[in-house]
C-alpha positions as CSV (number, residue, x, y, z in Angstrom):
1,X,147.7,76.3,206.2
2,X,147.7,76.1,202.4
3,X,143.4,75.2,202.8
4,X,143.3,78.2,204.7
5,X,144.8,80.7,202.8
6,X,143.0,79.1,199.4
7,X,139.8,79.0,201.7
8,X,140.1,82.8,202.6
9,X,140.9,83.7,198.9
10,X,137.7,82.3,198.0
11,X,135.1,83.1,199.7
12,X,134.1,87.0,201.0
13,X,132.9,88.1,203.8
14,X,129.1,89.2,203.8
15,X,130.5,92.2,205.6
16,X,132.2,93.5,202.2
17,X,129.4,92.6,200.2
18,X,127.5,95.3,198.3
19,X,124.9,96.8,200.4
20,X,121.2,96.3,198.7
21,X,121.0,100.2,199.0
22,X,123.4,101.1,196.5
23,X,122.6,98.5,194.2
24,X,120.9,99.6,191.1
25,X,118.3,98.1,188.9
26,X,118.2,98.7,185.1
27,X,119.0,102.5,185.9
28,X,116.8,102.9,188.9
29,X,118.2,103.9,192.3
30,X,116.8,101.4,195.2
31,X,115.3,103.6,198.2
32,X,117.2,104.6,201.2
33,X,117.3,101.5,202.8
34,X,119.3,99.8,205.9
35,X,122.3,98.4,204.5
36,X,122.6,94.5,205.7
37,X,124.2,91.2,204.8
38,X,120.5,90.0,203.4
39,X,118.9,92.0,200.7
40,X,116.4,94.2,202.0
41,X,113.3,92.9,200.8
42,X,110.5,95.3,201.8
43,X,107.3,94.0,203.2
44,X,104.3,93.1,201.2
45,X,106.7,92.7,198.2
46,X,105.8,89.1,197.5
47,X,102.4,89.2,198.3
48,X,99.9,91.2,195.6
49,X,102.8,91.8,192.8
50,X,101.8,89.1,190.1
51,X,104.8,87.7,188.3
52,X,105.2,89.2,184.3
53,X,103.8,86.6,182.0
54,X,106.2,85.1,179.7
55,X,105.5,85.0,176.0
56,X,106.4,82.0,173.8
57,X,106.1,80.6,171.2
58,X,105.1,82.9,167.8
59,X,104.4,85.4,170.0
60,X,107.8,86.1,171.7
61,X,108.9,86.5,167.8
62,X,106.0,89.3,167.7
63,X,106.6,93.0,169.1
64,X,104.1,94.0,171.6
65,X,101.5,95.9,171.5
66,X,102.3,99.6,172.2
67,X,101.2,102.9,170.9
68,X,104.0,103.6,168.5
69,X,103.4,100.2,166.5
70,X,99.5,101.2,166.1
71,X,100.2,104.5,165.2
72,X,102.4,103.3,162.8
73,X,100.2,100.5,161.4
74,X,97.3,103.0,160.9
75,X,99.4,105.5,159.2
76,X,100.9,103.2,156.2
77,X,97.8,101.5,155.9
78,X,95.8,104.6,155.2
79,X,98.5,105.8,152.9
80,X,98.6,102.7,150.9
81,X,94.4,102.4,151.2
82,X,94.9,106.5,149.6
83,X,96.9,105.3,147.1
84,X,95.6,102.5,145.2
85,X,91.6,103.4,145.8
86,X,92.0,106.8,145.6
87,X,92.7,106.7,141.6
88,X,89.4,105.3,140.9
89,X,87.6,108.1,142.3
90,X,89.7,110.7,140.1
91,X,90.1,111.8,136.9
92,X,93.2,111.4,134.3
93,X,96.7,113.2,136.6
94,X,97.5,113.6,132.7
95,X,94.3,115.7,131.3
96,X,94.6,119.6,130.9
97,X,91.4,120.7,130.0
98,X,91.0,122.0,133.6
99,X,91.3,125.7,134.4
100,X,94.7,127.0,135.6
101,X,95.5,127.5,139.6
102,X,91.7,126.3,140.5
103,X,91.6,126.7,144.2
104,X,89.9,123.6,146.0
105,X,86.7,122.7,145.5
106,X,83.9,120.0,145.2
107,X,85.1,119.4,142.0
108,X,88.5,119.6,141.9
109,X,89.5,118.9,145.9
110,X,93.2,120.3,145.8
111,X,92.5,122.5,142.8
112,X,94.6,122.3,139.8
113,X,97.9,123.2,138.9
114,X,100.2,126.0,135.8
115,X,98.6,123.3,133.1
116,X,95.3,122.2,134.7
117,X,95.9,119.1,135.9
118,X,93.8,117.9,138.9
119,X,96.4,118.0,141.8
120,X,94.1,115.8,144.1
121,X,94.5,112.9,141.0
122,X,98.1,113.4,140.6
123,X,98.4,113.1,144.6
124,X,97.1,110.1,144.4
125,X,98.4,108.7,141.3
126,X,101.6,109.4,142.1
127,X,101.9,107.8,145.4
128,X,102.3,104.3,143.8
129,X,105.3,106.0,141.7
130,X,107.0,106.5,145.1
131,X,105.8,103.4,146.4
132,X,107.0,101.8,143.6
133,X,110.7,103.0,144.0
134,X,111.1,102.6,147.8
135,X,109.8,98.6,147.5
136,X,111.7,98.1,144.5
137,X,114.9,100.0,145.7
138,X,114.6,98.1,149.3
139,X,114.7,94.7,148.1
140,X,117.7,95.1,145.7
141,X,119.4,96.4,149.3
142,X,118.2,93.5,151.4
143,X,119.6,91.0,148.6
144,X,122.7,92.7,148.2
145,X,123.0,93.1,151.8
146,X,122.2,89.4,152.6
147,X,125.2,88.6,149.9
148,X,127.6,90.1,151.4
149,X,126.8,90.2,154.8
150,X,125.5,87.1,155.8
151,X,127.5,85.0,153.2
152,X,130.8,86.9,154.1
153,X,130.2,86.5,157.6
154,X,129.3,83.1,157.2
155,X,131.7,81.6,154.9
156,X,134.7,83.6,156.1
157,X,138.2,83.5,155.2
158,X,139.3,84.5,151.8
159,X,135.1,84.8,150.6
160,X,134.7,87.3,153.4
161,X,137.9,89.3,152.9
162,X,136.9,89.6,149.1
163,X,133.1,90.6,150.3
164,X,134.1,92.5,152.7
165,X,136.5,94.8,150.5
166,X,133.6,95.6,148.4
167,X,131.9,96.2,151.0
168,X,134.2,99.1,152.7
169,X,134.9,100.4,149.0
170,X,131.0,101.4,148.6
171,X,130.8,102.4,152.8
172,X,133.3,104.9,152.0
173,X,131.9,106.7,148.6
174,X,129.5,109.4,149.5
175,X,125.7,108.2,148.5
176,X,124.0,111.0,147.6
177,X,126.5,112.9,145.3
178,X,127.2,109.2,143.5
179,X,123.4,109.3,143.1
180,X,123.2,113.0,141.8
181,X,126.1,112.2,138.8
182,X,124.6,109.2,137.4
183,X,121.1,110.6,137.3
184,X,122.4,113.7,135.5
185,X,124.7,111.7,133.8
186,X,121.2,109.4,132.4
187,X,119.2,111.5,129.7
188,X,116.2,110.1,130.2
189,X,115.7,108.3,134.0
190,X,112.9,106.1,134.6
191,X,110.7,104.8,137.8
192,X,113.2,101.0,137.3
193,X,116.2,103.1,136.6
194,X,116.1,105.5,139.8
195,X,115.0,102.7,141.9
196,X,117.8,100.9,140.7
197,X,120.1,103.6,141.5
198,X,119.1,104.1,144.9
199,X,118.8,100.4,145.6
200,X,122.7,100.0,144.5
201,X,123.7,102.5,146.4
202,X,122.1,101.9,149.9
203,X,123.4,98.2,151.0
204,X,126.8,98.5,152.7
205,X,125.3,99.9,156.3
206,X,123.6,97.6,156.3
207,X,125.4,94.7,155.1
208,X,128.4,95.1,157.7
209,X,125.5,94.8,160.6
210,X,124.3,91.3,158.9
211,X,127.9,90.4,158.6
212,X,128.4,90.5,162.7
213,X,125.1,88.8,162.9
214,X,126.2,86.3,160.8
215,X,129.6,85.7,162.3
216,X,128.4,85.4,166.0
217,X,125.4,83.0,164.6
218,X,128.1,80.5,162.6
219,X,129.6,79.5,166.4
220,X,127.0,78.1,167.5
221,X,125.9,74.8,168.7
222,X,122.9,74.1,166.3
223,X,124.9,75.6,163.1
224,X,128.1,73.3,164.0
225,X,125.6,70.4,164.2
226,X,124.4,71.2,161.0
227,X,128.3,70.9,159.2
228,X,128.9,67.9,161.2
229,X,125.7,66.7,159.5
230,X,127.2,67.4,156.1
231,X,124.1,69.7,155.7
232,X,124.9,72.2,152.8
233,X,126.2,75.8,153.2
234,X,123.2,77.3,151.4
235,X,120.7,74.8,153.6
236,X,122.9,75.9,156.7
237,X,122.3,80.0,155.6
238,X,118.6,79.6,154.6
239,X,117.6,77.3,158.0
240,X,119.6,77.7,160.4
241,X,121.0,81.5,160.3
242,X,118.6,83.3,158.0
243,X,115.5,82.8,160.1
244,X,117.1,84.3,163.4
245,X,118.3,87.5,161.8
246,X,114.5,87.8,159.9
247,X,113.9,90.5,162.4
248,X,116.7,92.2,162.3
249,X,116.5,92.0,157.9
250,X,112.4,93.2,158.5
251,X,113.7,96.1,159.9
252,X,116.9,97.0,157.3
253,X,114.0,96.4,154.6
254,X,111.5,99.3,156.2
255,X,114.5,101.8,156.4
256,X,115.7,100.6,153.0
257,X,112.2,101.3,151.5
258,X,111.9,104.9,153.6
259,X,115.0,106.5,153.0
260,X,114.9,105.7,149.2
261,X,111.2,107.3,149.1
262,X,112.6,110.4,150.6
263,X,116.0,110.0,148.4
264,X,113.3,109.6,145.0
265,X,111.8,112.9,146.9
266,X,115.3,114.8,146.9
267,X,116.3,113.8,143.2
268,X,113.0,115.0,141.9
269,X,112.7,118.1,143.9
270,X,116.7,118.9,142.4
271,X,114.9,118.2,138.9
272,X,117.1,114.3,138.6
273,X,114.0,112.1,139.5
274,X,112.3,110.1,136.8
275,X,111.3,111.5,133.5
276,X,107.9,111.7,131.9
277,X,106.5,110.2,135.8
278,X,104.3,110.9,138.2
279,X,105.3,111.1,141.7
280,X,105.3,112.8,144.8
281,X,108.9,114.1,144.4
282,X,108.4,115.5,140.8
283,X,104.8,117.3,141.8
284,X,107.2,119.4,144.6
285,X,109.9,120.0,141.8
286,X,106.6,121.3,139.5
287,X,105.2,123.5,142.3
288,X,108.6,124.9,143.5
289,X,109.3,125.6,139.3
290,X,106.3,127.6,139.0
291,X,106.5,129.4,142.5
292,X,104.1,127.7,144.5
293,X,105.2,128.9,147.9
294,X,105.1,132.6,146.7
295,X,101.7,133.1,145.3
296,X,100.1,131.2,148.3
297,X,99.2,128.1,146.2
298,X,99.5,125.8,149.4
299,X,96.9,123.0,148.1
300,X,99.8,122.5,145.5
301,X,102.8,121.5,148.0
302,X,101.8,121.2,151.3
303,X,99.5,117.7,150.3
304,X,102.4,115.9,149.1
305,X,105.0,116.9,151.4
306,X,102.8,115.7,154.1
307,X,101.8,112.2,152.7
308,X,105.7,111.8,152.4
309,X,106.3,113.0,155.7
310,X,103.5,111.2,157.6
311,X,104.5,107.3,155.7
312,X,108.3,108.1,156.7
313,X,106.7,108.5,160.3
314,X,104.6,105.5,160.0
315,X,107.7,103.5,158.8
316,X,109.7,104.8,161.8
317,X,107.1,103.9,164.3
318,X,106.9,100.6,162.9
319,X,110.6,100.0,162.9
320,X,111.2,101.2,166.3
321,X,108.8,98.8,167.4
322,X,111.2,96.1,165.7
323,X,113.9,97.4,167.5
324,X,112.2,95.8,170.5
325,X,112.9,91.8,169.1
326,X,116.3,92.7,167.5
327,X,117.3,94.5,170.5
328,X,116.9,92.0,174.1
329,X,116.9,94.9,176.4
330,X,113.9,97.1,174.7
331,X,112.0,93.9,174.6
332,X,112.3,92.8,178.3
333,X,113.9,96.3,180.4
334,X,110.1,97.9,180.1
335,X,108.7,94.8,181.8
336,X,111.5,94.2,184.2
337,X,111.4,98.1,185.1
338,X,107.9,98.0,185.5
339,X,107.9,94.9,188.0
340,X,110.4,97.0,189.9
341,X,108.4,99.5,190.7
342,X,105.5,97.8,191.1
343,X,107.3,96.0,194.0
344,X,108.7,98.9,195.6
345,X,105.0,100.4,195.4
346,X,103.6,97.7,197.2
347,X,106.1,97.6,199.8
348,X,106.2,101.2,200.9
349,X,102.1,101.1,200.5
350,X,102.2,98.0,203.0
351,X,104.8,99.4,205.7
352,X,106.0,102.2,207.1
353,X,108.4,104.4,204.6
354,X,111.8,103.2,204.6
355,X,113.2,106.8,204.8
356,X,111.1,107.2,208.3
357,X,112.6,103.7,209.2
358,X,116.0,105.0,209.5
359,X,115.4,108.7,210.7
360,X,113.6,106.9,213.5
């Protein structure tokens, strides 16, 4: 008697089974289809649905192909290309012995601005300012991040508690005003200092992500392998963990390196960006000081604004397409979605319609 009841326990009947029609696949709803103990498999499903190829190797480590990577791609190339060939073709962003408020023209493409310098050189010059402070601000983050996050997470216990306490106190102070008082606190601010500033101040978001990372990585099999070994904690971090999580640190680094661009932007448009430099934060601050906007002199504000709003979008693009390693389900939902409805195509094309089925 006891077999039986255990038996009965065990094992359900098919009758009380879900139904294939109201199961549901990665957010699609399954046709009206007649419930039964087998899966309803339409006809003509297996036949002329080719299997999605798996990638291995180097390339499963590589996001695919999509529109939103080559978009992105394109855009911070051409930037970049802008910036650093650009300046040959120009004259000195410094020299003032250009006419005041030029309009554009052959010789002078975005005219000049209240002093006469060519706005087209200083465009272009000052790109690698900006450029300059979002690589430089970026990779202090990513080091400081990797410190304590990956470290804390890693080592744990009394290093992780310290870590992590440093890492809640700078979560919880506000950014941007801590930014705003030491660069008007600073008499003279330069292209190193305000990257500086921005890199020490944009870490902790990211460093609690690494930490989880870390922490979940530490458990298993090939990293306790590696301490039974006697292999070295900094061997253990640079081989073992640090390699898995290089997508996931690619994609802190592009944000890192975009949102201090547009932070060197804010500060230099408030008048707190670097002294005595060129970039394309402090040639806004210049054209909203002399009333740009008001007496139509768009050549003056609009090309900047746009070059910093066009490489944040290329940045974006580029990191979302990241998104897709870091993140299982972007990587492999399109391609199971798609074989869905590729099947479900083929079988209604190869039959009768399953809603006609069971009207009939």
């Amino acid at each position: 008697m006891a077999d039986d009841t255990r038996e009965a326990e065990l094992v359900t009947p098919a009758a009380d089974a879900a139904p294939a029609a109201t199961v549901v696949v990665d957010g699609i709803a399954p046709p009206d289809t007649t419930p039964g103990v087998v899966p309803d498999v339409p006809p003509g499903q297996d036949q002329g649905v080719p299997p999605v190829p798996a990638r291995r190797g180097l390339r499963a480590l590589l996001p695919r192909r999509s529109g939103k990577l080559t978009a992105g791609i394109v855009l911070v190339v051409a930037i970049l290309l802008f910036t650093f060939v650009a300046p040959f073709f120009t004259q000195d962003p410094r020299a003032t012995a250009n006419e005041r408020f030029l309009p554009p023209s052959a010789e002078h493409l975005l005219g000049t601005n209240h002093i006469g310098n060519d706005i087209f050189a200083q465009v272009a010059y000052g790109g690698q300012g900006s450029l300059m402070v979002g690589l430089v601000a970026g990779a202090i983050a990513l080091v400081l991040s990797i410190v304590f996050g990956i470290v804390a997470g890693y080592r744990g216990r009394f290093t992780d508690e310290a870590l992590s306490l440093v890492t809640n106190i700078m979560l919880v102070i506000p950014g941007l005003p801590l930014i705003i008082v030491i660069s008007a606190y600073l008499q003279t601010r330069s292209l190193l200092v305000v990257a500086v500033i921005l890199g020490l101040t944009a870490w902790p978001g990211a460093a609690i992500v690494l930490r989880m990372q870390a922490k979940s990585l530490r458990s298993r099999d090939y990293v306790s392998a590696a301490r039974v070994a006697g292999e070295r904690t900094p061997r253990i971090i640079l081989v073992e963990i640090f390699p898995n999580l290089l997508p996931l640190l690619t994609a802190q680094f592009l944000g890192a390196v975009l949102l201090a661009i547009l932070a060197e932007a804010g500060l230099s448009f408030l008048g707190l960006g670097p002294s005595g430099s060129i970039t394309w934060g402090t040639i806004l601050n210049q054209a909203s000081a002399n009333n740009a906007l008001s007496l139509g002199l768009w050549w003056w504000f609009v090309p900047p604004g746009l070059l910093i709003a066009l490489f944040g979008c290329g940045l974006a693009l580029v990191n979302f397409s990241l998104d897709e390693i870091i993140n299982p389900r972007l990587r492999l939902g399109p391609a199971a979605v798609k074989s869905v409805r590729k099947a479900r195509k083929a079988g209604v094309g190869a039959g009768d319609d399953p809603k006609e089925t069971v009207a009939a």
